[in-house]
C-alpha positions as CSV (number, residue, x, y, z in Angstrom):
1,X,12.3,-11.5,-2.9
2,X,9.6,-13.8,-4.0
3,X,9.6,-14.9,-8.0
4,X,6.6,-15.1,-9.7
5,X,7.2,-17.5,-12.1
6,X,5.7,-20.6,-9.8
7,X,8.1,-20.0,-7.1
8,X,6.7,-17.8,-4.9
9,X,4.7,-18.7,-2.4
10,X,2.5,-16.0,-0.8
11,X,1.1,-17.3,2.5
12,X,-1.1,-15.1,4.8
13,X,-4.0,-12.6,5.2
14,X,-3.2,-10.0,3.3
15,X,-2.8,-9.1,0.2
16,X,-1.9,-6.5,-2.6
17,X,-1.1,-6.1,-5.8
18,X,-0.1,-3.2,-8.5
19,X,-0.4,-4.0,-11.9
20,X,0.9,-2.1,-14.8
21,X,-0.2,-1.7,-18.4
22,X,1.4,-0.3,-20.7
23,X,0.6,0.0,-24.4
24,X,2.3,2.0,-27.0
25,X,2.1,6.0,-27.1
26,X,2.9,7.7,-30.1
27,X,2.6,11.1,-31.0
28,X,17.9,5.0,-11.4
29,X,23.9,-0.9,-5.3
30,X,24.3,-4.1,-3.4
31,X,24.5,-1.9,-0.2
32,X,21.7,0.2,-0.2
33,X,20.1,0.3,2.6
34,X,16.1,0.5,2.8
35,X,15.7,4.1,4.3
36,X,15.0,5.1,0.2
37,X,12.1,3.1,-0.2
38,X,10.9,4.5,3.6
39,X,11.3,7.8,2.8
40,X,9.1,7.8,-0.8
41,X,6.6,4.6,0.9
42,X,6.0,7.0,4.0
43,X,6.1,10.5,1.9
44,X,3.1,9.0,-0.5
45,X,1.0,7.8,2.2
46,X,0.7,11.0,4.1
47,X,-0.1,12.7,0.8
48,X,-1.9,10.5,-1.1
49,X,-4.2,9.8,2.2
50,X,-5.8,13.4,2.4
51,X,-6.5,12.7,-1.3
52,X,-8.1,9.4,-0.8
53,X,-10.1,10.5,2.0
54,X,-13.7,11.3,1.1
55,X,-15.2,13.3,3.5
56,X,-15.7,11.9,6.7
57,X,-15.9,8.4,5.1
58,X,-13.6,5.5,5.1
59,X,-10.2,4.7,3.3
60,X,-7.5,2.2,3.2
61,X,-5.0,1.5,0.9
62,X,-1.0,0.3,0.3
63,X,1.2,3.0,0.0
64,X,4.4,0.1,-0.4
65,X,2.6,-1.4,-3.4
66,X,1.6,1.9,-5.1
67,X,5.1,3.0,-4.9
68,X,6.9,-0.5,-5.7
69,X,4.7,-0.8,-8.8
70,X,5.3,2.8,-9.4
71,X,9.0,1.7,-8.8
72,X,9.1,-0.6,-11.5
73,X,7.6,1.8,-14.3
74,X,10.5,4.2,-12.8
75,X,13.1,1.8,-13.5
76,X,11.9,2.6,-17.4
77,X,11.6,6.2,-17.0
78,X,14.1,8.8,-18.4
79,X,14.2,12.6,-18.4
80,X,11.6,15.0,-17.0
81,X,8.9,11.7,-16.4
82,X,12.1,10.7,-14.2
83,X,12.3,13.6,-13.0
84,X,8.5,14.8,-12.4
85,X,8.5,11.1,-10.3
86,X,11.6,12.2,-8.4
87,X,10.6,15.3,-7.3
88,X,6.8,14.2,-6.7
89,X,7.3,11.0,-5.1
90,X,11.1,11.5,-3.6
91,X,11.8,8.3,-6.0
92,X,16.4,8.3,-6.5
93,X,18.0,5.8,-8.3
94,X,19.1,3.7,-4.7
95,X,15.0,3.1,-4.9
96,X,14.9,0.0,-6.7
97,X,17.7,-1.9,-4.8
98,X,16.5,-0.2,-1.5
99,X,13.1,-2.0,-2.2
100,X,14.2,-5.1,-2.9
101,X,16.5,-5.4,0.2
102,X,13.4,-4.3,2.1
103,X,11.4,-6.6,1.2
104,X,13.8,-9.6,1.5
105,X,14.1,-8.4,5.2
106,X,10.5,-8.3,5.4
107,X,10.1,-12.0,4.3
108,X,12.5,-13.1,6.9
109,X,9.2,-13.4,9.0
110,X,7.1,-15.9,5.7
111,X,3.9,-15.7,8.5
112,X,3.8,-11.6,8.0
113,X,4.6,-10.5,5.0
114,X,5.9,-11.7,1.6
115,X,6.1,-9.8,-1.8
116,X,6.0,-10.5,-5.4
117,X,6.5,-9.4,-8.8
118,X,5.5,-10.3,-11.9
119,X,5.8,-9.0,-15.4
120,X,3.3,-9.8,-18.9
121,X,4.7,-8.5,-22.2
122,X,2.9,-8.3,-25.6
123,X,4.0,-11.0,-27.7
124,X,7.0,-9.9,-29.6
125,X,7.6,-6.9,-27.6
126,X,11.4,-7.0,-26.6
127,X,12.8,-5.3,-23.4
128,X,15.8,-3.0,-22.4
129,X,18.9,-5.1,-21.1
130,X,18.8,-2.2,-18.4
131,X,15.5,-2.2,-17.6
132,X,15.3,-6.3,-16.9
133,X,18.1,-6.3,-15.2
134,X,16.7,-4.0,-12.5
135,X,13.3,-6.0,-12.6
136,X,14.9,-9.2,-12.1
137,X,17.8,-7.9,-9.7
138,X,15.9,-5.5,-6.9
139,X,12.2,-6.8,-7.8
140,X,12.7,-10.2,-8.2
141,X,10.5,-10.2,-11.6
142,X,11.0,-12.2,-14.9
143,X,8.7,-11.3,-17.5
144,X,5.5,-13.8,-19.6
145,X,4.3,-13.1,-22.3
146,X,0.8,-12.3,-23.5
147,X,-1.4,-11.9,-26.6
148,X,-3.0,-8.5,-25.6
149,X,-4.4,-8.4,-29.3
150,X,-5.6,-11.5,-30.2
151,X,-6.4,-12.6,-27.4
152,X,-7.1,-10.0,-25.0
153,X,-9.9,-12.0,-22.7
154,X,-7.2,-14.8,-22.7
155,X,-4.0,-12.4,-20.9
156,X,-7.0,-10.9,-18.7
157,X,-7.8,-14.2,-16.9
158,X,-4.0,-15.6,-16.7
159,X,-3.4,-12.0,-15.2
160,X,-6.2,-12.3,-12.8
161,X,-6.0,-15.9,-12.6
162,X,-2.3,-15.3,-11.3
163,X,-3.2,-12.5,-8.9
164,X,-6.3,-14.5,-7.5
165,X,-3.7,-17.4,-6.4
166,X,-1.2,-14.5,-4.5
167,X,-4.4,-13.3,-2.6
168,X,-6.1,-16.0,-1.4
169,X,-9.0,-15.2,-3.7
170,X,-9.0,-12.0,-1.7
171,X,-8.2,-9.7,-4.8
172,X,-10.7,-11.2,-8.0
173,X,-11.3,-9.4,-11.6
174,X,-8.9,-6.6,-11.2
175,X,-8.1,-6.6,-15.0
176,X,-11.6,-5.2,-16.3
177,X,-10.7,-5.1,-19.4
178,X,-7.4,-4.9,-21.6
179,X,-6.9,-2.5,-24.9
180,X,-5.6,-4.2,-27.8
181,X,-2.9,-2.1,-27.9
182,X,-1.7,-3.3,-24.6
183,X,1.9,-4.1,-24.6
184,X,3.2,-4.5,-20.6
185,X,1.3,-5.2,-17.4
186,X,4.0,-5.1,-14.7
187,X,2.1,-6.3,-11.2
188,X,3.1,-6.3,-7.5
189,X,1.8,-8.9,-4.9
190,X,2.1,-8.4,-1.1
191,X,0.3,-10.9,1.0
192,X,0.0,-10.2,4.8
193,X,-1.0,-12.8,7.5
194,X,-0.8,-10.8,11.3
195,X,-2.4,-12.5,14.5
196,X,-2.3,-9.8,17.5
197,X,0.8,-10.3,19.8
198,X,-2.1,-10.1,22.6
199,X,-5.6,-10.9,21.1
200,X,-9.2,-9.8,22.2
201,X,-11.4,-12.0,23.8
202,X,-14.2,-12.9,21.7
203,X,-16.4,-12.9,25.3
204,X,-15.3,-9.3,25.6
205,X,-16.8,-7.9,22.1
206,X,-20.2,-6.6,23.0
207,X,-22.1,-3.7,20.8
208,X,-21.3,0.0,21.8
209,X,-22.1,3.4,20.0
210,X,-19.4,4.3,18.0
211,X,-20.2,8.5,17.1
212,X,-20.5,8.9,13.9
213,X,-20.6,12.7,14.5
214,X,-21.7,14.8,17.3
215,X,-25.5,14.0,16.7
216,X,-25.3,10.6,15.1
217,X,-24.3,7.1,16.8
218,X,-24.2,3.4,15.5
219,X,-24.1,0.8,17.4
220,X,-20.6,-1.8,16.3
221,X,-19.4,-4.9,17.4
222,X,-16.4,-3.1,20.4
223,X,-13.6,-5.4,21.3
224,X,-12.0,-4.2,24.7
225,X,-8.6,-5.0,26.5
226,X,-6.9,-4.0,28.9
227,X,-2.9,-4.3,28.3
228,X,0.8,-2.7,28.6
229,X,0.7,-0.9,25.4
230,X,2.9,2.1,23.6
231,X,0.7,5.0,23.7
232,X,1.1,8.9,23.6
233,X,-1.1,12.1,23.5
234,X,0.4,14.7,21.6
235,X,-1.5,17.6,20.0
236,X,-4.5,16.8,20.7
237,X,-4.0,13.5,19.3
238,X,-3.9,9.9,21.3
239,X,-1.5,7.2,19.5
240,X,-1.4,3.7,20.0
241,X,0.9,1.0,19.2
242,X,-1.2,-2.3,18.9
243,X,2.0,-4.9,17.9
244,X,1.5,-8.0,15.9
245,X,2.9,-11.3,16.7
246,X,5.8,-10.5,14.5
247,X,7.8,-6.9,13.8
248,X,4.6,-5.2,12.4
249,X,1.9,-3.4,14.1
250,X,-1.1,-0.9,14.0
251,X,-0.5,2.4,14.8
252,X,-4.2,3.8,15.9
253,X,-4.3,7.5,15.3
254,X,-7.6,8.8,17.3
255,X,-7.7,12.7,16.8
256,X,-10.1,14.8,19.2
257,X,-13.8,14.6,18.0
258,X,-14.5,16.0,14.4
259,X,-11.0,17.0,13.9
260,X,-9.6,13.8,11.4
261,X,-9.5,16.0,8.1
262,X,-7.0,18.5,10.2
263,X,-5.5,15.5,11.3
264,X,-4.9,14.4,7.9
265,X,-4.0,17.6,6.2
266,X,-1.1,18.1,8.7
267,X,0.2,15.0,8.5
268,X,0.1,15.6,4.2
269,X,1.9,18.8,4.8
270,X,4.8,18.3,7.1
271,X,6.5,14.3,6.9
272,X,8.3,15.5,10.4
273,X,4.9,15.6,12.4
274,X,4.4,11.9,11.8
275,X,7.9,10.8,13.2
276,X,7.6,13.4,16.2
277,X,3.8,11.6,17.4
278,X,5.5,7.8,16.8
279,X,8.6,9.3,19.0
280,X,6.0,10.3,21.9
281,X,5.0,6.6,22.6
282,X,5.8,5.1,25.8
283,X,4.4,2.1,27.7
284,X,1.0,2.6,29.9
285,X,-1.5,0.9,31.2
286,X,-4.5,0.6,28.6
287,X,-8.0,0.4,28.5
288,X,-8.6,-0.3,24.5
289,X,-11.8,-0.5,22.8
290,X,-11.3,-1.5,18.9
291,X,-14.2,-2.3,16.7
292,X,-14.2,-5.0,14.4
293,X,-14.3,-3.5,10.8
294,X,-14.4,-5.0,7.0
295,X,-13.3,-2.5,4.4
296,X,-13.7,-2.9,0.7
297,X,-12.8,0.0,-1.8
298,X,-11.8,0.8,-5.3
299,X,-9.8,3.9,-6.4
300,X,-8.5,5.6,-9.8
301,X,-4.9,7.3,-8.6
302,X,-4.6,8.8,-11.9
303,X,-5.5,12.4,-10.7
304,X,-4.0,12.0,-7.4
305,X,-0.9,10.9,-8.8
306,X,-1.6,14.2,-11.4
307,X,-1.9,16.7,-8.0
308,X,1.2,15.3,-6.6
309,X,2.9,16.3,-9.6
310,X,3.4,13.2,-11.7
311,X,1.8,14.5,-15.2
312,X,4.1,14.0,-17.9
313,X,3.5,10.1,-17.7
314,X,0.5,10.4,-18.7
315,X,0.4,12.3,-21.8
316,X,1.9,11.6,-25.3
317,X,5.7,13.5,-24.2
318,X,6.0,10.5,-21.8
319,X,9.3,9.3,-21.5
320,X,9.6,5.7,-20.7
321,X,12.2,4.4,-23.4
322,X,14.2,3.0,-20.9
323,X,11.7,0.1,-21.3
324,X,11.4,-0.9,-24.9
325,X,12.9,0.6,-27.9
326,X,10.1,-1.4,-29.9
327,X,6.9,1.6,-28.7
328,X,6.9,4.7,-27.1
329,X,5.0,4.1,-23.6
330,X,2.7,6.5,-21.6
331,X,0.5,5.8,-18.6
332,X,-3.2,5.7,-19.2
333,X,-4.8,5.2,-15.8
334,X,-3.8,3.9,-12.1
335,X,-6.7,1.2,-10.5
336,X,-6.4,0.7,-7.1
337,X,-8.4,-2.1,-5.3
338,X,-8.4,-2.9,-1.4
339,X,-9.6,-4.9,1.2
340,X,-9.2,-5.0,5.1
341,X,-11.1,-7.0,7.8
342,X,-9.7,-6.3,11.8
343,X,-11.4,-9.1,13.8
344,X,-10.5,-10.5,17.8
345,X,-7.7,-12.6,16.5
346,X,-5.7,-10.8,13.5
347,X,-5.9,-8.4,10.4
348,X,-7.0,-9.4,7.2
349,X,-6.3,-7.0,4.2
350,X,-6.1,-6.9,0.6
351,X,-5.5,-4.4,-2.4
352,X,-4.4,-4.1,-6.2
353,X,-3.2,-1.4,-8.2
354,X,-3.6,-1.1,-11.4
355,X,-1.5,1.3,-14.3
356,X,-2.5,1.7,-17.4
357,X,-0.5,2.7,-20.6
358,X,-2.2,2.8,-24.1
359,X,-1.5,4.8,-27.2
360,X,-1.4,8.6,-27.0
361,X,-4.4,8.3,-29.7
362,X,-6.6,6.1,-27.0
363,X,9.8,-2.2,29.0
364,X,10.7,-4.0,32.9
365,X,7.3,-4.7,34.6
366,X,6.3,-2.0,37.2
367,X,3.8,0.3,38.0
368,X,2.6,1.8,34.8
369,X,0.2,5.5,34.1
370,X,-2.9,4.6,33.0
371,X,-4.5,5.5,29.8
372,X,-7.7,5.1,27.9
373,X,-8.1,4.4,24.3
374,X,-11.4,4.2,23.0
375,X,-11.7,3.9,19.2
376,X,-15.4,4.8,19.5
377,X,-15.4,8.0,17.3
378,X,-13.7,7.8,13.3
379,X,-9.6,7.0,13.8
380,X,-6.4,6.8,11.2
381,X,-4.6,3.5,11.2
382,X,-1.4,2.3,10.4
383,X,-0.1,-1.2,9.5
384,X,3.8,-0.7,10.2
385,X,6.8,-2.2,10.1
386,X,8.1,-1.4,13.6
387,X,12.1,-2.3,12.6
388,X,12.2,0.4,9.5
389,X,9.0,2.8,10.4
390,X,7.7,2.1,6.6
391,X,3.9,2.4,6.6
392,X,2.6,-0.9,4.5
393,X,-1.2,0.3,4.6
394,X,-3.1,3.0,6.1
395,X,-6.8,4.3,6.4
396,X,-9.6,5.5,8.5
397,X,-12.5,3.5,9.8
398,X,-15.6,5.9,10.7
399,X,-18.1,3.4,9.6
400,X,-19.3,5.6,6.5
């Protein structure tokens, strides 16, 4: 687990980060193993992605930052918030240290993926024993302090400043603004670098239509292959594994013309269906076309979060004195920021997420079957980590 205290260095393409602010309101072992954190990562994702989705346009964001910086408030959170964020995001107490062992597992490879954790306090503001002890233990974060009061411009640009250097630039001014009454900003960093395990040929990318609907075409930028690839059909559905250098990959999920949203509100309402259509894949013979795609959005998770059943957080009967005995805590809003770019030779992503808390008062080579795969219509993706099944990021390109 990376430390965020200068001794972390995140090193790829890309990048994400959850911030947390928290200001006052008044009025969950060493051998856990990281099936916890894939269980609540993967549960979110499918349900928070039918959310995101605006009608047939684009999404992407991180489900493993949302729910590691959604982790870390946990770690503060006692009675029915606790229990409104178990039931509603599957979060148990073997979360935290299933997390952390993830993500050391997942730095193993420093080219693919490396996370980070950082915590800002109000000045003054004095923690839990508990609660920094999980922080520092399964997330690898010590905590700084800020002057949210007196200086409020001043913690926003060491905050940014700080998340900036983690992305690569990629992630800039995600702390618009901060209340006075601010008195924690927890924030997660994950920074991604993947090269394809087989890249395209830059000679091969030539513009095709990609169908917008059944009447309307665009022309994109199409890069083609032909490879040994995993791919399945299943309910109407064509799957394909497209590995990265490392143990990550996308998983491109191309349901039959016009049918995404049904695509996505299955997936939302049974987990199972997503682990049956990764189980189909086996290794063909593929023609794939792919377009090259940059993605830039900025979500408020606050209501979605809300519909999935986390609400007590976010009013003044928020329990999060597990933090600080010093202020009673409740969150205020959820930011989300992302970024993706899919090109010949890698992926390039980025996101942040931010939480707000104020005051309650503000296979052996051989003949192969043949498939085709031609991402010329809108398609889910996946950015995966093949070894536990966790789902890192996720969206839907249709070029709208």
């Amino acid at each position: 687990m990376c430390h965020l205290n200068g001794i972390s260095k995140v090193s790829a393409v890309c990048a994400l980060v959850s911030s947390f602010f928290l200001t006052p309101a008044w009025a969950a072992g060493d051998t856990a193993q990281p099936d916890a954190a894939v269980k609540s990562v993967n549960h979110f994702a499918l349900r928070a992605a039918s959310l995101l989705a605006p009608k047939g346009g684009d999404f992407f964001f991180s489900p493993y930052s949302a729910v590691t910086a959604l982790g870390m408030t946990y770690a503060g959170a006692k009675g029915e918030t606790a229990g409104e964020m178990e039931s509603s995001l599957l979060f148990t107490p073997e979360l935290h240290a299933s997390l952390g062992m993830l993500a050391q597992d997942l730095e193993k490879k420093p080219e693919a993926l490396i996370t980070a954790n950082r915590v800002w306090i109000h000045k003054g503001l004095t923690l839990n024993p508990d609660f920094t002890e999980t922080l520092q233990r399964d997330y690898g974060s010590t905590a700084a302090e800020a002057d949210f009061m007196a200086d409020p411009n001043g913690a926003k640009k060491q905050i940014n400043s700080w998340v900036e250097a983690q992305t690569h630039n990629r992630i800039r001014g995600l702390i618009q603004k901060t209340d006075p009454d601010t008195q924690m900003i927890l924030v997660n960093a994950i920074y991604f670098n993947a090269r394809w395990e087989k890249p395209f040929s830059k000679e091969r990318t030539a513009p095709r239509p990609f169908h917008l609907s059944a009447s309307e075409t665009k022309d994109v930028p199409m890069m083609q292959q032909n490879s040994q690839l995993m791919y399945g059909n299943v309910d109407n559905v064509k799957l394909l594994r497209l590995p990265y250098r490392d143990r990550l990959s996308m998983l491109l999920i191309l349901p039959e013309e016009g049918s995404v949203e049904k695509t996505l509100k299955a997936l939302a309402e049974d987990d199972s269906l997503f682990n049956r259509w990764t189980r189909s894949l086996s290794r063909h013979q593929v023609d794939l076309w792919l377009p090259k795609f940059r993605t830039e959005k900025r979500y408020e998770l606050k209501d979605i979060l809300q519909i999935l059943g986390v609400r007590q957080a976010f009013t003044k009967e928020a329990d999060f004195s597990g933090m600080t005995d010093d202020e009673k805590l409740r969150i205020d809003s959820v930011v989300h920021k992302t970024f993706i770019e899919v090109d010949e030779k890698k992926t390039e992503a980025a996101a942040a997420t931010g939480v707000v808390m104020v005051r309650t008062t503000a296979a052996a080579p051989q003949a192969l079957p043949r498939a085709e795969f031609h991402a010329d219509r809108p398609f889910l993706y996946c950015i995966m980590d093949d070894a536990t099944g966790i789902i890192l990021f996720m969206g839907r390109q249709s070029f709208k």
